[in-house]
N, C-alpha and C positions, 0 to 999 in steps of 0.2 A: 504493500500500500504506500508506502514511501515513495515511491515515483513512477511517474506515466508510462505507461504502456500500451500499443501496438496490439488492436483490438481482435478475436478471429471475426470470421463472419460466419451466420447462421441464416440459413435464406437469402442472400444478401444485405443481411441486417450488420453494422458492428455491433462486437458483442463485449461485454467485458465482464470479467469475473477474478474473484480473490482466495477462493478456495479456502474461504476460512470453517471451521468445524461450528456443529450448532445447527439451527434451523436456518434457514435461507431466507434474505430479503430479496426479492428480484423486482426490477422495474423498466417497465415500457415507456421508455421516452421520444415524444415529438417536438421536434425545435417549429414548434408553432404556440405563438402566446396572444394573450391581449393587444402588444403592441402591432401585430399583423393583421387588426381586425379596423375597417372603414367605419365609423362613426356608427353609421346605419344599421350594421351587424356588431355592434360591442356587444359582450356576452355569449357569442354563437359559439368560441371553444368550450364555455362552461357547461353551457346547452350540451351539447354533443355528449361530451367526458360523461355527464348524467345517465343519458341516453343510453350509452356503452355500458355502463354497469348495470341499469337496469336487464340490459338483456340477458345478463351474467346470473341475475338471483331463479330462484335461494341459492347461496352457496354462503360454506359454512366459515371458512378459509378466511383468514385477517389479508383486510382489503382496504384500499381507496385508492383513491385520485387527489391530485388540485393541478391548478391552470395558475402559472405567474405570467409573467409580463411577456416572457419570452418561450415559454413551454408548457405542457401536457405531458402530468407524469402518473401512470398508474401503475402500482404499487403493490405486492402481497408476501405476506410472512409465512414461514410453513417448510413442511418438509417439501425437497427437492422435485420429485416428479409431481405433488401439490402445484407446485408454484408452473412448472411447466403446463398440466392443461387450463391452468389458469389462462396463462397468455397464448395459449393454442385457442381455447373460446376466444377471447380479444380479439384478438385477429379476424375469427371465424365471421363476430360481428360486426368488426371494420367492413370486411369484404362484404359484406352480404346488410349492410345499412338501408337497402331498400328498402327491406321485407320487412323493417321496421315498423309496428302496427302504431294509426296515431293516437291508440288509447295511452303506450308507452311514450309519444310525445307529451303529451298533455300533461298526463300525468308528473313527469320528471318538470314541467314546466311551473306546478303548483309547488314540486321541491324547493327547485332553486327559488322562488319566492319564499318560501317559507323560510329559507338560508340565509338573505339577505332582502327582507325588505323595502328596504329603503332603496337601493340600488335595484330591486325590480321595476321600483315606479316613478322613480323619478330623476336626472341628473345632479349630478354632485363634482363638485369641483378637487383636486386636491396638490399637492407638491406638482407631482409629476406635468397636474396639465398646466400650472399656471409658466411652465417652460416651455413644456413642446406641443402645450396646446391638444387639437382632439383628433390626435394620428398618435403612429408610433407609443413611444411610450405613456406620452401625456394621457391616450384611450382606458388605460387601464382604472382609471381614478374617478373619470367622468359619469360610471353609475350603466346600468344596460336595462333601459325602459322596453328598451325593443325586442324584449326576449319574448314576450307573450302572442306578437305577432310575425313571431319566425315560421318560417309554411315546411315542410318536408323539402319541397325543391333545392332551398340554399341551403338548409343543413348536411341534404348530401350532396350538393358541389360543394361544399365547404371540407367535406369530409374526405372525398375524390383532391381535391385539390392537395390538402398537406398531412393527413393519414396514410402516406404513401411509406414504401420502402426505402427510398433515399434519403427520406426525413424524420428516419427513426435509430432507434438506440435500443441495445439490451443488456441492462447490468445484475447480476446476479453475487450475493457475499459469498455464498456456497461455490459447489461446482453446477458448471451447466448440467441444467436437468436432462435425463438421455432421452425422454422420450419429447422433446419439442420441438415442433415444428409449427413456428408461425410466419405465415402466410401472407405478408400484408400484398395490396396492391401495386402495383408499378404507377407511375404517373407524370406529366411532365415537369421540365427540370422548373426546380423553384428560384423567384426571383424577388430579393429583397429588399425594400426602399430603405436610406440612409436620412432621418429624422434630425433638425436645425433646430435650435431654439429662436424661441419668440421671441425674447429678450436681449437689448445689447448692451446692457450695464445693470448694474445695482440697482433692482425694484423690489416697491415695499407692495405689498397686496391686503387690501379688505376683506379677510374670510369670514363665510357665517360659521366657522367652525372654533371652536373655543381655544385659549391659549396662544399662546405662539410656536412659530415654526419659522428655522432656516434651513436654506440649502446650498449648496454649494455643488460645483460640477469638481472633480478629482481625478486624480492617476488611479483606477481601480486596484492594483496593486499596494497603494497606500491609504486605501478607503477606509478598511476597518480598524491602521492603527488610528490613522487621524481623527476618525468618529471614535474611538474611546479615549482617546489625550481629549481632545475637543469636549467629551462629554465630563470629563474630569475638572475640568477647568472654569465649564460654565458649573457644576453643583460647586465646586471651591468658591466660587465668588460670588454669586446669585443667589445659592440655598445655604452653605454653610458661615459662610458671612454674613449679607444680607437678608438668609429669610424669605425671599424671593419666590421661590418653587418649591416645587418637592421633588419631581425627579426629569431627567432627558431622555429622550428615547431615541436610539440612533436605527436611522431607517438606511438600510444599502440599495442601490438599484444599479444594475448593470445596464449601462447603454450604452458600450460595446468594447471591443475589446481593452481598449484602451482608458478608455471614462468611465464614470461611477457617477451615480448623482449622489450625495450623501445629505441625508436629512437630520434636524437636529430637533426634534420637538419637546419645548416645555410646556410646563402646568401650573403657572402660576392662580392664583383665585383672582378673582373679575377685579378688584379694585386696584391691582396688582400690575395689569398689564401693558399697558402704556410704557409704565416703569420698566419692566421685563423685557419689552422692546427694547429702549435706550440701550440698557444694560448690558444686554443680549449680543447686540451688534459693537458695542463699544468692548465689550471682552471680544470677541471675536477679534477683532483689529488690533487690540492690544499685543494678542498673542503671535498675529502675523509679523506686526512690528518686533516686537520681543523674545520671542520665542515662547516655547512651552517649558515649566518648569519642571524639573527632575522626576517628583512624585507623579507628573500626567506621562510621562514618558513610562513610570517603572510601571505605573496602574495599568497601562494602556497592554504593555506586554503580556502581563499575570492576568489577564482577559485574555486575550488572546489564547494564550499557550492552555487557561482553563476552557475555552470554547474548543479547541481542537482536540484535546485529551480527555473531556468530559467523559466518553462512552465511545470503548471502540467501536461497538457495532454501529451504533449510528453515524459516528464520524464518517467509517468507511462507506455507511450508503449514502450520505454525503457527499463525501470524497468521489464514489462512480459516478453517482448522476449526474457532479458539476463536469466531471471529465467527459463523460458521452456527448452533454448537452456542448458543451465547449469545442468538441471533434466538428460536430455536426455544424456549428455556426462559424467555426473558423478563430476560434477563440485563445488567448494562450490561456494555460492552466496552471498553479500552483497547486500542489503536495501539500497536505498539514504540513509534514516539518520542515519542507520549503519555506514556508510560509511562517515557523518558527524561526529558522535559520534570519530569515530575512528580517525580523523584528527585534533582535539580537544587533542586529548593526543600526536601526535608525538611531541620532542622535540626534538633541532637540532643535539645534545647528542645521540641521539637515532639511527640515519639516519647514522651516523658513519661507525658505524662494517659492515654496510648493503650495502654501497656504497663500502666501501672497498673490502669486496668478491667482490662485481660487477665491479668491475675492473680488474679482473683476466678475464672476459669475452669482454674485450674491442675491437671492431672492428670501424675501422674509414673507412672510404672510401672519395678519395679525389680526384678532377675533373682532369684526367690523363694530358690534354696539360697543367696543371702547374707546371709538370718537379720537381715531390717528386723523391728524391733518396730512395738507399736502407742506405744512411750514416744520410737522414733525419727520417728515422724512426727507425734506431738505437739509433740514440742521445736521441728518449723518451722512449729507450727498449724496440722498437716491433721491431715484423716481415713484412717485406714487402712480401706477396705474387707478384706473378706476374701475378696468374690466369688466365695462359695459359695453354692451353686443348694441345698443343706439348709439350713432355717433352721430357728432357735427355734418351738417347739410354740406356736401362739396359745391363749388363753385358760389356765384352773389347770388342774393337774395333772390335778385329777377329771375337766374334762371327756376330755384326753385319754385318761384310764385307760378311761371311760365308751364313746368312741367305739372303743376297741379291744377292751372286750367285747362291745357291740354287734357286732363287724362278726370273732369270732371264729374264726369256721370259715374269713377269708380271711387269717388270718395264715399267716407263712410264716416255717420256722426258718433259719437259716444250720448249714449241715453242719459247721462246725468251729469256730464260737463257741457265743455266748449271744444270738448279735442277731437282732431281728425286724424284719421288713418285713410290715405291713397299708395293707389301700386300703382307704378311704371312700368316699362319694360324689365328695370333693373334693379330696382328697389324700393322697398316697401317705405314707406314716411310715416312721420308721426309729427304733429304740430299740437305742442299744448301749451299756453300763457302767452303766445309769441315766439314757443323757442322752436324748431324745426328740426327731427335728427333721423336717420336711415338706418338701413341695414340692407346691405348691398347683395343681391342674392347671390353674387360669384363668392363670396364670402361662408354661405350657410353649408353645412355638413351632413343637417338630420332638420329634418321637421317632424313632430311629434302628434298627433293628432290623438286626441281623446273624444268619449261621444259625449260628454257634456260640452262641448262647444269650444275647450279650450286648445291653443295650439301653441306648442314649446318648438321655438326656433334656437338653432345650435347652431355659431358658428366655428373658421376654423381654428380658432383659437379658445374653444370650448366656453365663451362665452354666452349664456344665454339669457333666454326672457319667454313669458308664457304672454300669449292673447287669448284673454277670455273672450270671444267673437258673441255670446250671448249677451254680454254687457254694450253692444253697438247696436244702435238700426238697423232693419235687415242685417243681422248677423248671421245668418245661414247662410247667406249671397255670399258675406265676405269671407267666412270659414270655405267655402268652395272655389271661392275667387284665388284664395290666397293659397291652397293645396294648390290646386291647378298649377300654380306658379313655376313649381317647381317637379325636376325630372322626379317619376314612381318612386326609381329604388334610393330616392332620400326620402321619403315619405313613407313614416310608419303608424302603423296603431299603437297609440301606447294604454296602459291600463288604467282603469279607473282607479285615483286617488282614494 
């Protein structure tokens, strides 16, 4: 287990195994995650994964699945030709996803609601998207409304597409079980998009979600010591100083071989947080300017070296899955004790230069009813976004006044104000008190459609907003006016709230 190894292959599959004694973990891995799924289809891995195991039951055998950002891993414990017809069924039900009946859709459909939800029904913002937005990684955070009206058709193109043989893995702790043979499909070759961030400096965000949060983009390789020096450093100064918090949560996110998003969330209490911000960012900088102090470097290790030695067995299934999954995307991989060896040389000297670029990546996001300005996050040299999906009217006045007589007969009144809603060719308007703002359809990602009347517009930068079309004049006109607008496959049913 100490270091990488040159996989055999099984059906065409790579395989990996460590021949250690005991009952076997073995695990089917796909390099297909959240971040490969289009706005419209967020959720369709998790979908599916569901769907797969249903067709597996009863069985007795210790099992699951989960879906991260970048994979689809299912999972069973047991003795050795156990764990094989395990994933010889998998397989069985890969290839044969048609004959899938849609009681066992539906069904697995009221699961994952029941799993999560909040993310059934409705969009949610988080780290990831307020960087790269609602593609790539940023998809995984945004919430998957659209799961209830996913049809059998795209869930097996979806399944045809990256449930294939060239996009799979097979790791087992045991020996390979003798009697497996899984069968996936062949399919064409896969092609993966390279995700930018939204951002081009230090932005502070208004989240509805409580506490604060930073992040930073990093050398993946230095990700998890910096996130535990980093987490040392803000409880030294924030909680056990100050009183500030109570604890940080360090979040890793691999976005690609080379970067790591690393996230730093605290917990301060509501009256707290304004303060926790300052603070927050101001330690931060301190530490880039100054380094990190002995105990964040020695804490940072004794995590470490306790994460990787915790529990061999898990380590090692650990250790195969990041390795399969890392073959298959083109990934370099570190060894636990690679991975000790190499924490054993950083010195606080070192962490410097490295922290300093990563500041230039700085995103805070901070719990909106705490009433940040834009004069508070000028005072630490950011940008406050306001990450509203309305914007400023482009071009004077005239032309907008021009494009709304033009397109007259499609205004729509609101029933108990003064405000207007008209479509363009290009863009939907909004006029209320005098002010004029849009939302540009080349911009939108998902339209959400529910049957009381409301419609939740997404765009690409996972910003969004709901139209309650019952709350207008003729509102049924303008909830069909305004679907219409846009092509079918951004257009979902979402579920009733």
């Amino acid at each position: 287990m100490t270091n990488a190894f040159d996989p055999t292959f099984h059906n065409g599959i790579p395989t990996y195994s460590l021949n250690m004694p005991g009952l076997c973990t073995g695990t089917l891995v796909f390099a297909v995650g959240s971040r490969d799924e289009p706005a419209a289809l967020s959720g369709i891995t998790h979908l599916v994964e569901h769907i797969l195991l249903h067709v597996l039951h009863p069985i007795s055998l210790h099992h699951g699945a989960k879906v991260d950002v970048d994979s689809v891993e299912f999972h069973a414990t047991g003795h050795s030709e156990e764990i094989g017809e395990f994933f010889n069924s998998l397989a069985d039900a890969i290839a044969n996803f048609s004959d899938i009946s849609e009681q066992a859709i539906q069904l697995e459909k009221s699961v994952v609601e029941a799993e999560n939800p909040d993310a059934f029904h409705d969009i949610s913002i988080g780290m990831l998207t307020y960087r790269y937005g609602a593609s790539g990684p940023g998809i995984s955070q945004i919430g998957a409304p659209s799961t209830a009206d996913f049809g059998r058709e795209e869930l097996q193109d979806w399944v045809q597409r990256w449930f294939i043989r060239t996009n799979a893995a097979l790791t087992f702790t045991g020996a390979i079980p003798v009697g497996l043979d899984v069968e996936l499909p062949s399919g064409p070759a896969i092609t993966r998009s390279n995700h930018v961030q939204m951002i081009a400096a230090p932005t502070l965000f208004r989240s509805d979600k409580e506490g604060v949060a930073l992040s930073l983009v990093v050398p993946t390789e230095l990700a998890a010591f910096l996130g535990e020096a980093l987490r040392y450093e803000l409880l030294n100064r924030l909680s056990h100083v100050q009183g500030l918090i109570y604890s940080v949560e360090v979040i890793r996110t691999l976005i690609e071989s080379r970067w790591s998003q690393l996230d730093l969330v605290l917990d301060p209490v509501d009256v707290n947080v304004r303060t926790v911000f300052t603070e927050a960012v101001n330690a931060v900088r301190s530490v880039a300017e100054i380094g990190f102090g002995d105990q964040a470097i020695s804490a940072a290790r004794r995590i470490i070296e306790v994460e990787l030695a915790w529990d061999e067995k898990s380590t090692a299934i650990s250790y195969l899955e990041d390795l399969a999954l890392s073959q298959l995307l083109g990934r370099v991989h570190f060894s636990p004790n690679e991975m000790i060896d190499r924490t054993a040389t950083y010195a606080p000297a070192d962490l410097v230069p490295v922290l300093q670029e990563a500041m230039t990546t700085l995103v805070v996001a901070v719990d909106g009813s705490a009433g940040v300005k834009k004069k508070d996050a000028k005072a630490l040299g950011m940008h406050l976004d306001d990450f509203n999906i309305w914007q400023s009217a482009p071009g004077k006045k005239a032309e907008v006044d021009s494009a709304l007589g033009v397109d007259a007969h499609r205004v729509w009144r609101h029933k108990y104000s003064e405000e207007l809603v008209w479509l363009t060719a290009t863009h939907l308007w909004r006029r209320n008190q005098g002010k004029t703002k849009c939302i540009a359809f080349a911009d939108v990602v998902l339209i959400g459609a529910r049957e009381c009347g409301c419609v939740t517009i997404v765009d690409v930068r996972g910003r969004n907003d709901v139209l309650s079309t019952e709350e207008w004049k003729k509102g049924k006109k303008l909830h069909a006016t305004l679907l219409s607008s846009f092509p079918d496959d951004l257009v979902r049913r979402f579920p009733e709230m």
